[in-house]
N, C-alpha and C positions, 0 to 999 in steps of 0.2 A: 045130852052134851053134843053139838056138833063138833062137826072135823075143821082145823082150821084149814085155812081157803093158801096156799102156799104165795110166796108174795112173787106181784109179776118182776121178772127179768127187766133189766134195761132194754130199753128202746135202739139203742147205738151206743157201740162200742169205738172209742177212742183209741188206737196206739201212739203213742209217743213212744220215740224211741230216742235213746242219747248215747253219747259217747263223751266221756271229760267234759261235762258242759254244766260243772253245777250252776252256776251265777246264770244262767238263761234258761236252765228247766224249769224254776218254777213260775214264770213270767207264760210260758209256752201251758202250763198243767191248769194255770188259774184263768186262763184266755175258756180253757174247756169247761172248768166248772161253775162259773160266771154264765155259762150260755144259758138262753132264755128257756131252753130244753133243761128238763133239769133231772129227767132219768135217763139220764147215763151212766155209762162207768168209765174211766181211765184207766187205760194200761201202760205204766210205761214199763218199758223194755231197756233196762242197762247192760250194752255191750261190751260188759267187763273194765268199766271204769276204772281208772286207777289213783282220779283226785277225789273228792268229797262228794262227786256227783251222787253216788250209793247212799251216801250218809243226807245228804238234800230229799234224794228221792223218798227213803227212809222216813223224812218227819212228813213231806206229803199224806202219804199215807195215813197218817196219824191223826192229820186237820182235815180228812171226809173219809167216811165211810166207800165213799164211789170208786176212791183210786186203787189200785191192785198194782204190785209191782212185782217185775220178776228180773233176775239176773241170769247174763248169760257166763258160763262155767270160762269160757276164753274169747278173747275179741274177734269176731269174724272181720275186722276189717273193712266191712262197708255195711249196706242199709238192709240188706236182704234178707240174714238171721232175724235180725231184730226181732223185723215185719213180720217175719211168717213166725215167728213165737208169740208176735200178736194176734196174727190169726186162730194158731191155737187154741188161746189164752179165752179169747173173746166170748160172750154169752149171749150178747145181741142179733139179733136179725138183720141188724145194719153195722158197717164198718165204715172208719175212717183211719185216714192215717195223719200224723202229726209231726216234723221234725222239732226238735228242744229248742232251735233257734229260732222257729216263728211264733203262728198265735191263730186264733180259732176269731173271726170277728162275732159279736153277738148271736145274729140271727142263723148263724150259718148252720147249726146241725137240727136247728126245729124247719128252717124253710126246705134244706137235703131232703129233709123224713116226709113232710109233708109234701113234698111235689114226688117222690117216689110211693106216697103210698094213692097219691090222685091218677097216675100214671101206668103204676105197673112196672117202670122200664127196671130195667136189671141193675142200671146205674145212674146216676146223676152226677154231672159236671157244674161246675158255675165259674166266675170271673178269679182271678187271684188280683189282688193289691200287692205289688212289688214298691216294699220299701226300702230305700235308700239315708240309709243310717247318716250317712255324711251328711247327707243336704237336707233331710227331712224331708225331702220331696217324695212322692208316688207315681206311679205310671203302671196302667192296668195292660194285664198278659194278653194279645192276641183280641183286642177286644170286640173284632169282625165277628169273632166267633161266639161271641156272646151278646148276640145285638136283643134278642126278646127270649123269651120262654117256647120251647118248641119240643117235640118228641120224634127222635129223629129212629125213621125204621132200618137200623144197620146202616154199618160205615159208610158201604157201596154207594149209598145215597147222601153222601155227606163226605167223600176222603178227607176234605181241608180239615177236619176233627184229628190227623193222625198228629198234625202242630201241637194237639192238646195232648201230651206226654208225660205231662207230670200225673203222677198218683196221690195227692195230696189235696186236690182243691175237688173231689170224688165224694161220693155216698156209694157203696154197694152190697147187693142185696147177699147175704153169708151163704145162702143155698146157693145162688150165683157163682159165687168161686168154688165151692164145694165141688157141682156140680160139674164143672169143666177144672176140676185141679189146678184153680189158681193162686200159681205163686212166685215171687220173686225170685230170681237167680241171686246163688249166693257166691260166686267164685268172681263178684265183677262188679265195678262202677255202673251205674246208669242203667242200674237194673227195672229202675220203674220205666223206663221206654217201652223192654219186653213185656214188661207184666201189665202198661196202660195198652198198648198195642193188640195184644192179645186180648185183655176186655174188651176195647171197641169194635174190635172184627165179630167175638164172639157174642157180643149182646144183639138179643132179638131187637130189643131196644134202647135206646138211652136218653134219656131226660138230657134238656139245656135251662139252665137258670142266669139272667144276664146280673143279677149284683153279686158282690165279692162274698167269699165263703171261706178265702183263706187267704192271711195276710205273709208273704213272702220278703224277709226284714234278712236286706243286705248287706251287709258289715262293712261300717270302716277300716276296722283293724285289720291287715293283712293275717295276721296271726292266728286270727276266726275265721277266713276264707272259708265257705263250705265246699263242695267236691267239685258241685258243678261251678263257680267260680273260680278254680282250681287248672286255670285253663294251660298254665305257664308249667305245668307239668306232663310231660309225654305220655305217661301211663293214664292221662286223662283222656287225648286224640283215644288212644288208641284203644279205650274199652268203652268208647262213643262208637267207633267203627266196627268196634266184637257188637254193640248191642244190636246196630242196624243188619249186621247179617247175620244175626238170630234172628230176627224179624224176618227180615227175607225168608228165610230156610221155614218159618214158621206160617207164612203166607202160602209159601209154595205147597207143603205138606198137608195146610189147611185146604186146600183148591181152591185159595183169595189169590193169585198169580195175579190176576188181571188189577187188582191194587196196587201193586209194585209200580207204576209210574207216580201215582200219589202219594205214599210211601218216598219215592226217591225226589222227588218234590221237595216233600219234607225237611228232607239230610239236606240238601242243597241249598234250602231257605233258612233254615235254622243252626243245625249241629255245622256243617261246614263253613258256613258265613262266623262264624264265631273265630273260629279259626282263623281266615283269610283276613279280617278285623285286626287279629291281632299282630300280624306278620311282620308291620315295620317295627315291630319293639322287641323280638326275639331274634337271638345271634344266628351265623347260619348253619351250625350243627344241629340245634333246635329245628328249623326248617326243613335243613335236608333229611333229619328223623323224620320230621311229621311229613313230607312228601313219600317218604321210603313205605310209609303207614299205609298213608292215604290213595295213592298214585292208582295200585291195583285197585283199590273199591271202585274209584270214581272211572275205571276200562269200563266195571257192569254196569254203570247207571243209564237209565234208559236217555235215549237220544229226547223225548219230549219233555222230560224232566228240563236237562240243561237248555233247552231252547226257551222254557217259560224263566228261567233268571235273567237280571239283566246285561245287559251287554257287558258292561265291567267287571261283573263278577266269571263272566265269559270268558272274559280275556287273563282275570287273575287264574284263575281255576287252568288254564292252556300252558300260561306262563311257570305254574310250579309243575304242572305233569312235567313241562321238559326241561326242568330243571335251572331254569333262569330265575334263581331265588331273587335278585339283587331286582330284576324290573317284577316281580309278582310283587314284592314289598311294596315299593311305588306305585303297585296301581291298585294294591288293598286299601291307600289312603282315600283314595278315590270312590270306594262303594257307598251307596247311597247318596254322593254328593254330587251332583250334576253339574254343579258348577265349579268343582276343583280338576282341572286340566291335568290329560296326561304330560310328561315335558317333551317329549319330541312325538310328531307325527311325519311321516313322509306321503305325497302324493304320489302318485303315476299312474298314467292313460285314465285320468276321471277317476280312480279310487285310492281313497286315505285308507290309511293302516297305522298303527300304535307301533312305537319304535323309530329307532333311527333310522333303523336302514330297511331295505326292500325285503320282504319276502322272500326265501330262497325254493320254498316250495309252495305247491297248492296245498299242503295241511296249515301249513302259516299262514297263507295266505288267506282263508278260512278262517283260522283263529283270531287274527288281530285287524281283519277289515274292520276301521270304523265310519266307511262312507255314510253309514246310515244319519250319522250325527250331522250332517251338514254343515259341517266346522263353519265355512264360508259363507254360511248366510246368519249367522248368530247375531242376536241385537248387544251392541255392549256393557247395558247394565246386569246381562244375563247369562252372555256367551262366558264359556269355560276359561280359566285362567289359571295360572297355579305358583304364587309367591314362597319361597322357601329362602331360610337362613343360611348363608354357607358359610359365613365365621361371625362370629361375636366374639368383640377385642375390649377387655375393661381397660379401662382409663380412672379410675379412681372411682366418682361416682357417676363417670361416663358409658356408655358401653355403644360401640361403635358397631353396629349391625350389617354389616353387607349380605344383600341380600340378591336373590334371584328372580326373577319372574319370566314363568314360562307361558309364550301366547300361541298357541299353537293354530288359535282359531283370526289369528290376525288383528285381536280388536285394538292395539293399542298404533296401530301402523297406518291408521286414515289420515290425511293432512292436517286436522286439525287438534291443537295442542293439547295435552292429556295433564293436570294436573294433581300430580303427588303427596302423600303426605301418609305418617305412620301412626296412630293414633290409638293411645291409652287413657285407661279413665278407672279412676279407683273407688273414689268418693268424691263428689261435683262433677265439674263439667272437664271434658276429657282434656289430655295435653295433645295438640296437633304438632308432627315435627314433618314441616315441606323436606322432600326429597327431590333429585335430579335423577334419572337415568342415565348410565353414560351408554357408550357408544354400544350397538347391539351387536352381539356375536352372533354371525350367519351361520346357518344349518348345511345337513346333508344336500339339501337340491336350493343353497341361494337364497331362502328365505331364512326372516329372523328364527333361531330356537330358543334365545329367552336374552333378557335384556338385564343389565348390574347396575344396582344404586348402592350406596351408602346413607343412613341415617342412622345420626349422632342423637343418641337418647340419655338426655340429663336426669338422672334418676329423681335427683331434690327437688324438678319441677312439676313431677305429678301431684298433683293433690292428694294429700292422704287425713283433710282434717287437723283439728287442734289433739286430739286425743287419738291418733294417729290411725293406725289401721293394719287389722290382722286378716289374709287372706289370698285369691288368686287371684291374678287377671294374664289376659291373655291382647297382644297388642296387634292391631289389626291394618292392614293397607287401605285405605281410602282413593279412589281416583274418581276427578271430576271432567268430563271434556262435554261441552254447550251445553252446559246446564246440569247434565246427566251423571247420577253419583251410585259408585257402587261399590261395595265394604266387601272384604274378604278377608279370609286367614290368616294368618303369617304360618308356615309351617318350620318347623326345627326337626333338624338331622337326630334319629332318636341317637346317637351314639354321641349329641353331645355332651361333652363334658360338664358338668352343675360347677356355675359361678357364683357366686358371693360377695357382695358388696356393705358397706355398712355405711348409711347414711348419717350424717350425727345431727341434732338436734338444731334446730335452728328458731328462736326464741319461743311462742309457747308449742310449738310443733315438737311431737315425741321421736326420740332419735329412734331406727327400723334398720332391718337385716333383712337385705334384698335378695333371695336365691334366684338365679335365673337356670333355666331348664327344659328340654322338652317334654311337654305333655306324656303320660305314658301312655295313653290310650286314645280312642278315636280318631279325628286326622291327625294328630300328634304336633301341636301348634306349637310358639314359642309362647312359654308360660315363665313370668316372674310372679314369685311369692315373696309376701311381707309379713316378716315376725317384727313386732316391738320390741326395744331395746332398753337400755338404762332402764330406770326405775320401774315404767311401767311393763317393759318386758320381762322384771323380776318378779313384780306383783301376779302378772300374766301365770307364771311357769309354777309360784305356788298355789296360784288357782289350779291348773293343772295336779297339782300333785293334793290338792285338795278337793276332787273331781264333785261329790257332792256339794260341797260349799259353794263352788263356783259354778253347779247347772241350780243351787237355791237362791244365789244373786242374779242371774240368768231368770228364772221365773219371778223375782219380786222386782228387776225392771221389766220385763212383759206390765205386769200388774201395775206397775206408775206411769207406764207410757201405751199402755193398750186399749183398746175398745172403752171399757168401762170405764177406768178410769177419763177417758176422753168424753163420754156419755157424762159424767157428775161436771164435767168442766163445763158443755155444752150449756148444761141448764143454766151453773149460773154466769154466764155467760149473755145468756137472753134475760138479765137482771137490768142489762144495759140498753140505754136508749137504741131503737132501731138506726139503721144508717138509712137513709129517705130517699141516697139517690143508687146505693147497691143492687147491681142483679148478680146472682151467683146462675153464670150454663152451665150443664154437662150436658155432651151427647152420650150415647154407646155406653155409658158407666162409665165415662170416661177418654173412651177410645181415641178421640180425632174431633178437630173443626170441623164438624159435618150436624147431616141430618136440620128438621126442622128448626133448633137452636140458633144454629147458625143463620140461617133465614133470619131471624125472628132478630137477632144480634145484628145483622147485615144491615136491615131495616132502621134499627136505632139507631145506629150508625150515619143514616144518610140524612139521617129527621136533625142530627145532632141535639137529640134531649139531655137535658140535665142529667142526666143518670151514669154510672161508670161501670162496667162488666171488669167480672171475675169468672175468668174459665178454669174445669177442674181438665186435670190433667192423669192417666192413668197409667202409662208406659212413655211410646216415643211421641216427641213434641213437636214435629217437627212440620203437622201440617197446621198448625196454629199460625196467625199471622205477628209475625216479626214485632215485637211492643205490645204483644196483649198480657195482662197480666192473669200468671196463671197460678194454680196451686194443688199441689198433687192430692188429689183423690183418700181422704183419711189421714192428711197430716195435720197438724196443728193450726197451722195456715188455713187448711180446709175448712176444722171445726170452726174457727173464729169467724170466716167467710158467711158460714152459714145461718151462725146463729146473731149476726148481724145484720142480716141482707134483709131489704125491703121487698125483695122479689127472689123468685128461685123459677129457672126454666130448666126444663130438662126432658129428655125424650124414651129412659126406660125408668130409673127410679132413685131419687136419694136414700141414700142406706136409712133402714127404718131406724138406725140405732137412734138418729136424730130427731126428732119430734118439731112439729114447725110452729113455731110461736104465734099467737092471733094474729099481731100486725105482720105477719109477712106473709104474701100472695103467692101461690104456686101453679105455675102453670104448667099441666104434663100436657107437652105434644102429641105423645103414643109416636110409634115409628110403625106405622100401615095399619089397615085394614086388616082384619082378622077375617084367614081362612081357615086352619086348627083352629080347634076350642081351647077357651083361654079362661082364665078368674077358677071362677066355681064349677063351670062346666067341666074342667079338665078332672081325671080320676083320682089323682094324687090327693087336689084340694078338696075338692068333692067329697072325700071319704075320711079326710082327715078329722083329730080330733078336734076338740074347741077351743085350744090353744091358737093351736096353727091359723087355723079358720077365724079368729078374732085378730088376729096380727095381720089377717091378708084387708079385713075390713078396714082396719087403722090405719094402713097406707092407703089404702084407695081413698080414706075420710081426707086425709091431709090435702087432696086436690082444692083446689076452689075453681080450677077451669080447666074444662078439656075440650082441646079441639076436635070436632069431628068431623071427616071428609063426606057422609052419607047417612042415608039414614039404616042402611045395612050397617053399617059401622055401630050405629045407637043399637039394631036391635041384636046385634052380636056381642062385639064389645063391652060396651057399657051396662047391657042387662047382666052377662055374665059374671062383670064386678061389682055389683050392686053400687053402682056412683049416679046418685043423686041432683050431683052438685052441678053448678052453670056449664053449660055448653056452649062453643064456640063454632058456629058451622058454617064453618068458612074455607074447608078444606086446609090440608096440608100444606104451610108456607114452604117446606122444604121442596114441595112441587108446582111453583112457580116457575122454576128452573128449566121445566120439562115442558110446561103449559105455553111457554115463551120461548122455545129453543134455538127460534128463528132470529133473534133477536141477535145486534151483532156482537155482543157481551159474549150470548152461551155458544154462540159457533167460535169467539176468538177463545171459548174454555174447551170446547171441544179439540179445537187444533190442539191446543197446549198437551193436552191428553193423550193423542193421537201420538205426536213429540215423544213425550215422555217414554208411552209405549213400542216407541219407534216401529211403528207399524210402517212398512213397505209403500211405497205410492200405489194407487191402484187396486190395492189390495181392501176390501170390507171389515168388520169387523162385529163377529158376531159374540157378544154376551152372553158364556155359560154360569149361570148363578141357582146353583140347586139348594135348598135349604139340609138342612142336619135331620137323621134320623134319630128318633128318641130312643136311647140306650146304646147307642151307636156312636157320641160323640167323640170325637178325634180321632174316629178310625180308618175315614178316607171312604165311608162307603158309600157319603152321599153323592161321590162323582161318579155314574154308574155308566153317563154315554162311553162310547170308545172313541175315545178323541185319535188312538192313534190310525185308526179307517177315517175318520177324517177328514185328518191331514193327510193320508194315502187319495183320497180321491177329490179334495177340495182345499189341500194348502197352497197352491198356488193362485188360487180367489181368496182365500176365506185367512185370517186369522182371527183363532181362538183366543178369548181372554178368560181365565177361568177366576171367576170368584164365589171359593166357596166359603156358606155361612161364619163368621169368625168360632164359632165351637168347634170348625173344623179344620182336618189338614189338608193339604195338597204342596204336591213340587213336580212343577217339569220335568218331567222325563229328558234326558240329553235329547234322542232321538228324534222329539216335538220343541225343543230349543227355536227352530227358523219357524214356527205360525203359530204357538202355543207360548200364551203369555200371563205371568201368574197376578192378575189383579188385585191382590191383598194388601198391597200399599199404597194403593187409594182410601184414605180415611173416609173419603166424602163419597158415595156411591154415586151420587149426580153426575161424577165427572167422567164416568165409565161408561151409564147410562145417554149420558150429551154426543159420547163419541162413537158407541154403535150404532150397526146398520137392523139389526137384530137382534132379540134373548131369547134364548134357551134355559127355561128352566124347567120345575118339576110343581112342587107343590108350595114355593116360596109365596111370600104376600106382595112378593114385588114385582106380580104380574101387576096388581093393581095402579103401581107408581108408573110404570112400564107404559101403559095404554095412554096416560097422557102426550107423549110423543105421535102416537099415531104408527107405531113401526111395529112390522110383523112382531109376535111371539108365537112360539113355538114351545109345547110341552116333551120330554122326556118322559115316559110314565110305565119304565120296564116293570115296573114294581105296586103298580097302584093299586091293584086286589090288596098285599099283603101289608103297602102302608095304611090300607082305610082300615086293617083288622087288627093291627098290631099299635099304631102309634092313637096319639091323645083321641083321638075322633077329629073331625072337618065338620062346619059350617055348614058344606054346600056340596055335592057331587059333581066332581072336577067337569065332567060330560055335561052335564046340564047348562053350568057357567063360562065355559072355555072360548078365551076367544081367537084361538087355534087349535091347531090341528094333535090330539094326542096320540104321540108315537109312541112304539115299544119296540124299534129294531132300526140298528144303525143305517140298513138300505134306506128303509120311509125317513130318516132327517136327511140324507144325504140326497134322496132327493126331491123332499120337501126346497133344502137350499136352494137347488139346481134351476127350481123356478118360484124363486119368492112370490111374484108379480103376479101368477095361479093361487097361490094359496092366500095372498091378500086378498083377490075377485072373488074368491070361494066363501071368504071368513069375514066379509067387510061386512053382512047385516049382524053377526053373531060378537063383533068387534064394538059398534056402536050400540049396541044393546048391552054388553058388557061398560062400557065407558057411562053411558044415562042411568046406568044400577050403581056403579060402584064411586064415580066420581062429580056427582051433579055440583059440586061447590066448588071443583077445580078452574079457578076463572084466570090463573096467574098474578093475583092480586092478592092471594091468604094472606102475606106477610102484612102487606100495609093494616087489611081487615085487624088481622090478633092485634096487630099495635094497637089498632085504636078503642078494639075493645078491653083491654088487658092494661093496658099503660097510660088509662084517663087519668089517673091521677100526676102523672107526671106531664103530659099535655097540655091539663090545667096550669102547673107551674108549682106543683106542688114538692113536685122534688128536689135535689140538693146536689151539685157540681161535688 
C-alpha cells in the first residue's frame, strides 16, 4: 500500500477584507474565484460587521471549498487588522489583497504568479482600472508607470514607483514579508502607504506588468464613499500626513534618507494636490484645520520636491502656509488648468505677481512671482482667462446670470471687437445667448481687473428633446474676435445657493425640474441639472425605487438599439437596391474633413460627377464644410448610409460589424506608409487565435482597392495584411497638398493656419509630432523633448506646435503659453504641415508625408534602444533610413535649429534617397489618378444625381 502523496497548497492567497458590505462582498469574492488561476484560496476577513455581511460571507463559504472566512472579535476601524489576519490566515506562497468593494479582473492573479515566478522579484505591480460607478467610464492609475514589463532593481533606481501606493494592485512573495516583518499599521488610515512604501524600498527586486490586475470601482453613493474618497473629513488630511512621516522616519532609520526627495515628490504630486483640489468647496474652519495639520509638514519638504510642482500649485501651497485661505481657494481652481486665470495680477519694474497688491516682502515676493507666464505675450484663443458667476437672479423660467470675467493677460483689450455669447447644449444643437460687456472696472495700477455682463438664459429654450431629458450640463462662454473662437468655463461661487425652477410642458415636450448649482468638485463650474416631471418624472422615480426593473429596461433598450441589433438591420437593409450615385467618407474613424478622403471628395467635387457624399462624423463637426451632409459614426443614419452606398472611402476602417455588399466598392486609402509592423507581423495578431486572425482577414477581404504610395509600402504593408486585391499606385492624394505647396491655394492655407495659430510675425514654426508609445497611451509620455529649454533658448525664433498622436494627451504648460502651441484642433494635418518651417518627430510615419515638402526633419530619438525592444517591432532601422539627423539631448536639437541651412547641406543626399524609396508616385496628381481609376464607373455616366 503506498502513502498518499498530501495535496499541494494553493498557489496564492486572496484576502479580502470587509466591513458592513454584504451587497458588494460577494461581487468582489466571485471576481477571485472566476480567475483563470484556479488554485487559490480566499480569505475574507470580517471586521466585526454588524449588518448581514457575516451571514453573506457565511454562504460563500459554503459555494467553494477555496474560501476560508474569519472574524474579527471587535472592529479595528480601519484596513490594517483585517490584513494582517490575512496574512496570518494565508497558506500560499503568494499574497494578494482585495477590498469588498472592487474586483480581481480575470487574468490578474495567473499573469502576478507567472511573471514573479519568471522573475524572482519579491513583488509584482501592475496597472489598476479605476472605475467610475456614476459615469461607467474608466481611467487607468499612473499609467507612465506602467508603460511595458520591466524588472526594476530597487526603488533607488525607479523613485517615481513611490506614486505606486496602493497595496492592492501587488503579488508578493509570503517569505518576503515574513522575512522583513511586513505588516500594516493598525491605529491609522492610509495604512497601505507605509506597508507599499516599505515593500518597495525593501525588495531586491520588483516586477512591473503594464495590463490592469485590479479593478478600483468608485461609488456614486455618497453613503459608500471609501476612506480614501473620504477626503471632506479631517481625520483623513490628517492620518495621510501621520502615514508620510512614518515613511520618513522609516527611510531615515532604513539608511534610504537620500529617497526623501522622491518620497516628498510624491506627497506633493499626489496626497497634497488632493487636498488643494478640494479647497474651493470646503468652509474655512475645514481649511484652517487642514492648514493647522499640514502647514508644519510641508516647513520639512525638501526644497527640490516643491520646485518640480507646478507654478500654481506653488503659489496655492505659499498662499494656505500663510494663511490666506480665501485666495489659496481661488487658485486651487486653477491647478492643472492653464488656461483658467488667476483674477488680479499686478506688475512692477518688469515682474508680474498673483494678487492685487505688491508684494511686501522678498518671501512674497518669491512666492507669488508669476513673470515666468508671459501674461503679455499670450495668443487669444489660449492665453489665460477666468469667467465666474457673481449672482444668478430667477425670473420664473428665466435666470439672469451676471457674470465676471477676469483678463489678467489683456486678451480681451486689443482694438478689435470681441464677440460674446453664453452657450448650453443638452440634447441637439446648443442654445447660443449674445451677451454685452459693460463698462470694465480698473484695477490696482490702471489696468482692466475683470470686466461685467449679464446674460438672460430662457431655460424653455434649451433643447431637451420630445421625451425630455435627465441629467447635467454645464454652460460655457464662447468669445469670437477675427475669426478666432475660444470656449471656457463659467465658474460658480461654491457657496451658491441651489435654485430650482420648474419648466412646464410645452406640447409634446416633457414638463422638467431645473436645479441650478455649483459644481462640487473640480474648477467648480455653474452646473444646471434636469429631473423630468409630470408623468414621465413619476414613471422616472418608480423606476428608481424599482432599481432592477429599471437597469433590465436599461439593458433591453441597449439590446433593440445596440450593435446587433443594428447588424440584423444592416443586412436586410442591403435587400434594397444599391444607391448608384452614393459615396459614404470617413477619415480618422471619424475624426475630421481630413486625410486622403478628403482629397479624394475635394476632387469629385471639382469634376462635379453625378455622385453625392455622405461624411461620417465622430465627435466635433466643426471642420466639415458648411452643407455637407453628414452622419454620426454608428447611428442609424450611418447604418442606412452604408448599407446603401455605391461606394465607401475611408482612410483607417469601417467597423467590421458591417459587412460590404457585392455591388459596393471600397476604397481604403491607408493613412501612410508603414514604419512599425502592422497586420500579421505585429505580436498581438501574430500569436493570436483563429478567431481573431480570421476577422483581421475579412476586413482586409472587404478592400477592392488600395492605394499605394511605394513599393516599400507593397512589400510592408500590404504583404503584412495578406491583401491580394487591386492596387492603386498612385500615391497618397492627401499629399498632393505637400507635393504642390508652392501653389497659391496651399500658401493662401498655409497663412490661414499661421492666423489661426496666431503665431508672431517673424517668428518660424517648427512641427513637434511624436507618435504614441505602445502601452503607454494617454499618458503624455510620447512628448519626451523639453520644450521648456526650448523655449528658454529659441522662443524668441522658434514657435512650437505640438501635435501629439490623437491616443495621446498633452496641454500647454502656462509658462510655454507665448511659442508653445497645442495643434490638436487641426482635424486635417495638412494644414499644420503647409505652415511649418520644420518637424520634429520620433518614430511617426509622417516622416514620410513630411519629405514631400522638401523641408528639414529632425528626429527626437532619447529612447530608441528601448522603443525597438519594447514596442510592436519597425520595418526598417531608424539610422539606416533617416533623413536627418537623430538626436537624443536637448543641446544637439537646439542646435541642430540654430543652423537648419548645415544640416539640410549635411542630410540633402540621405533626404532624396529617402524621398526616391519611399515616395516615387508622389507626383501631386494622386487625387485626379484615384478618381479615375476608382470612379470609371461614374465617368462613364453610369451613376445617379
Amino acid at each position: 500500500m503506498t502513502a498518499a502523496h498530501p495535496a499541494p497548497g494553493p498557489d496564492v492567497s486572496v484576502v479580502v477584507i470587509v466591513h458592513n458590505d454584504a451587497d458588494r462582498l460577494p461581487r468582489a469574492v466571485r471576481s477571485v474565484l472566476a480567475q483563470s488561476l484556479r488554485n487559490l484560496e480566499v480569505i475574507i476577513v470580517d471586521d466585526c460587521s454588524t449588518d448581514g455581511t457575516f451571514a453573506a460571507a457565511e454562504r460563500l463559504t459554503t459555494t467553494d471549498p477555496r474560501v476560508r472566512l474569519i472574524r474579527l472579535p471587535v472592529n479595528s476601524g480601519g484596513c490594517g487588522a483585517p490584513r494582517n489576519a490575512g496574512i496570518d490566515a494565508a497558506r500560499a506562497p503568494h499574497l494578494m489583497f482585495l477590498d469588498s468593494d472592487d474586483e480581481l479582473p480575470y487574468h490578474a492573479c495567473k499573469s502576478l504568479l507567472l511573471t514573479a515566478e519568471e522573475t524572482g522579484a519579491d513583488l509584482v505591480t501592475g496597472e489598476v482600472t479605476r472605475l467610475f460607478e456614476e459615469s461607467g467610464t474608466t481611467g487607468l492609475w499612473y499609467p507612465e508607470l506602467f508603460e511595458d514589463v520591466r524588472l526594476v532593481h530597487g526603488i533607488r533606481s525607479a523613485p517615481e514607483f513611490f506614486l505606486d501606493h496602493l497595496s492592492t494592485n501587488k503579488l508578493y512573495r509570503a517569505d518576503f514579508l515574513a522575512r522583513h516583518g511586513l505588516r500594516f499599521p493598525e491605529d491609522m488610515h492610509y495604512e497601505d502607504q507605509l506597508f507599499t512604501a516599505r515593500a518597495l524600498t525593501l525588495a531586491r527586486t520588483f516586477a512591473v506588468v503594464p495590463w490592469p490586475v485590479y479593478t478600483w470601482r468608485l461609488a456614486a453613493d455618497p453613503a459608500t464613499l471609501s476612506i480614501s474618497s473620504s477626503r471632506h473629513k479631517l481625520r483623513n488630511a490628517v492620518d495621510r500626513i501621520k502615514a508620510a512621516r512614518l515613511i520618513d522616519a522609516f527611510l531615515e532609520e532604513s539608511g534610504n534618507a537620500a529617497l526623501r526627495p522622491a518620497k516628498d515628490e510624491k506627497f506633493l504630486r499626489h496626497d497634497f494636490r488632493l487636498y488643494l483640489g478640494d479647497l474651493p468647496f470646503r468652509d474655512p474652519e475645514w481649511i484652517a484645520g487642514f492648514a493647522a495639520a499640514v502647514t508644519p509638514y510641508l516647513a520639512e519638504i525638501a526644497p527640490e520636491a516643491l520646485a518640480a510642482m507646478p507654478r500654481e500649485q506653488q503659489i496655492c501651497q505659499f498662499l494656505l502656509c500663510a494663511g490666506r485661505y480665501g485666495e489659496a481657494a481661488e487658485c486651487a481652481r486653477t491647478l492643472d488648468r492653464p488656461r483658467l486665470a488667476p483674477r488680479h495680477v499686478v506688475r512692477e519694474a518688469g515682474r508680474t505677481y498673483w494678487g492685487l497688491s505688491l508684494p511686501l516682502n522678498a518671501e512674497e515676493a518669491a512666492g507669488l512671482d508669476i513673470t515666468a507666464w508671459r501674461l503679455d505675450d499670450q495668443p487669444f484663443t489660449a492665453g489665460p482667462l477666468r469667467h465666474e458667476v457673481a449672482e444668478v437672479v430667477p425670473d420664473g423660467p428665466l435666470l439672469r446670470i451676471r457674470l465676471r470675467t477676469y483678463d489678467p493677460a489683456l486678451l480681451l483689450t486689443a482694438p478689435s471687437p470681441v464677440a460674446t455669447e453664453l452657450r448650453i447644449a443638452t440634447t441637439g444643437e446648443p442654445l447660443a445667448v449674445p451677451f454685452v460687456y459693460d463698462a470694465a472696472a480698473p484695477g490696482e495700477d490702471g489696468r482692466f481687473a475683470y470686466r461685467t455682463a449679464e446674460a438672460v438664459l430662457d431655460l424653455r429654450r434649451i433643447p431637451v428633446g420630445p421625451k425630455g431629458f435627465r441629467g447635467r450640463r454645464h454652460p460655457v462662454v464662447v468669445l469670437e474676435r477675427l475669426g478666432l473662437t475660444r470656449t471656457d468655463p463659467l465658474l460658480a461661487p461654491a457657496d451658491l445657493t441651489p435654485l430650482r425652477a420648474r419648466i412646464p410642458q410645452r406640447g409634446p415636450l416633457a414638463a422638467h425640474t431645473v436645479r441650478v448649482a455649483c459644481e462640487g468638485h473640480g474648477a467648480g463650474r455653474l452646473e444646471l441639472s434636469w429631473e423630468r416631471a409630470g408623468a414621465l418624472g413619476r414613471a422616472e422615480a418608480a423606476a428608481g425605487r424599482l432599481e432592477p426593473v429599471r437597469r433590465g429596461v436599461h439593458r433591453l433598450t441597449r439590446r433593440v438599439t445596440g450593435p446587433r441589433i443594428k447588424a440584423l438591420t444592416y443586412h436586410e437593409l442591403q435587400k434594397l437596391p444599391v444607391d448608384e450615385g452614393l459615396v459614404v467618407f470617413e477619415a480618422l474613424e471619424g475624426r475630421g474633413y481630413a486625410d486622403s478622403p478628403r482629397a479624394v471628395h475635394e476632387e469629385l467635387q471639382r469634376r462635379d460627377l453625378p455622385l453625392h457624399a455622405v461624411w461620417s462624423y465622430s465627435g466635433n463637426r466643426s471642420s466639415y464644410p458648411e452643407g455637407l451632409p453628414l452622419v454620426r459614426r454608428g447611428s442609424w443614419e450611418y447604418v442606412h448610409a452604408l448599407a446603401r452606398a455605391r461606394y465607401w472611402v475611408d482612410s483607417h476602417g469601417f467597423p467590421t460589424l458591417y459587412g460590404k455588399r457585392p455591388a459596393t466598392r471600397y476604397l481604403q486609402t491607408w493613412h501612410g506608409q508603414a514604419f512599425k509592423h502592422m497586420g500579421f507581423d505585429v505580436p498581438e495578431l501574430r500569436l493570436a487565435g483563429p478567431e481573431r486572425r480570421r476577422r483581421h482577414r475579412e476586413t482586409i477581404a472587404r478592400w477592392d482597392a488600395l492605394i499605394a504610395p511605394s513599393e516599400e509600402f507593397e512589400r510592408t504593408f500590404v504583404r503584412a495584411n495578406g491583401y491580394t486585391g487591386e492596387l492603386l499606385r498612385t500615391g497618397l492624394p492627401r499629399n498632393d497638398d505637400l507635393v504642390r505647396w508652392d501653389d497659391p491655394a496651399r500658401r493662401e492655407r498655409a497663412a490661414a493656419t499661421r492666423e489661426r495659430l496666431q503665431i508672431p510675425d517673424g517668428r518660424r514654426v517648427l512641427l513637434y509630432a511624436p507618435t504614441f508609445r505602445d502601452g503607454a497611451r494617454g499618458s503624455g509620455e510620447s512628448v519626451r523633448a523639453d520644450l521648456a529649454e526650448l523655449v528658454r533658448y529659441l522662443g524668441e525664433e522658434w514657435t512650437i506646435v505640438v501635435r501629439p498622436h490623437y491616443y495621446e494627451r498633452y496641454t500647454v504648460p502656462r509658462e510655454l503659453g507665448h511659442a508653445v502651441r497645442d495643434g490638436r484642433d487641426f482635424a486635417d494635418l495638412n494644414d499644420l504641415l503647409l505652415a511649418s518651417d520644420a518637424l520634429l518627430t520620433d518614430y511617426s510615419s509622417l516622416m514620410f508625408d513630411y519629405a514631400n515638402l522638401g523641408r528639414p526633419i529632425l528626429f527626437f530619438t532619447d529612447d530608441y534602444e528601448h522603443y525597438r525592444a519594447t514596442a510592436r517591432g519597425t520595418y526598417y532601422d531608424l539610422p539606416d533610413i533617416a533623413p536627418g539627423p537623430m538626436l537624443t539631448t536637448t543641446d544637439q536639437l537646439i542646435a541642430a535649429l540654430r543652423d537648419l541651412k548645415a544640416v539640410q547641406e549635411e542630410w540633402a543626399g540621405a533626404y532624396a534617397r529617402f524621398r526616391e524609396r519611399f515616395n516615387p508616385y508622389e507626383t501631386g496628381k494622386s487625387s485626379e489618378t484615384v478618381v479615375d481609376l476608382f470612379f470609371a464607373g461614374a465617368l462613364a455616366g453610369g451613376g445617379a444625381r
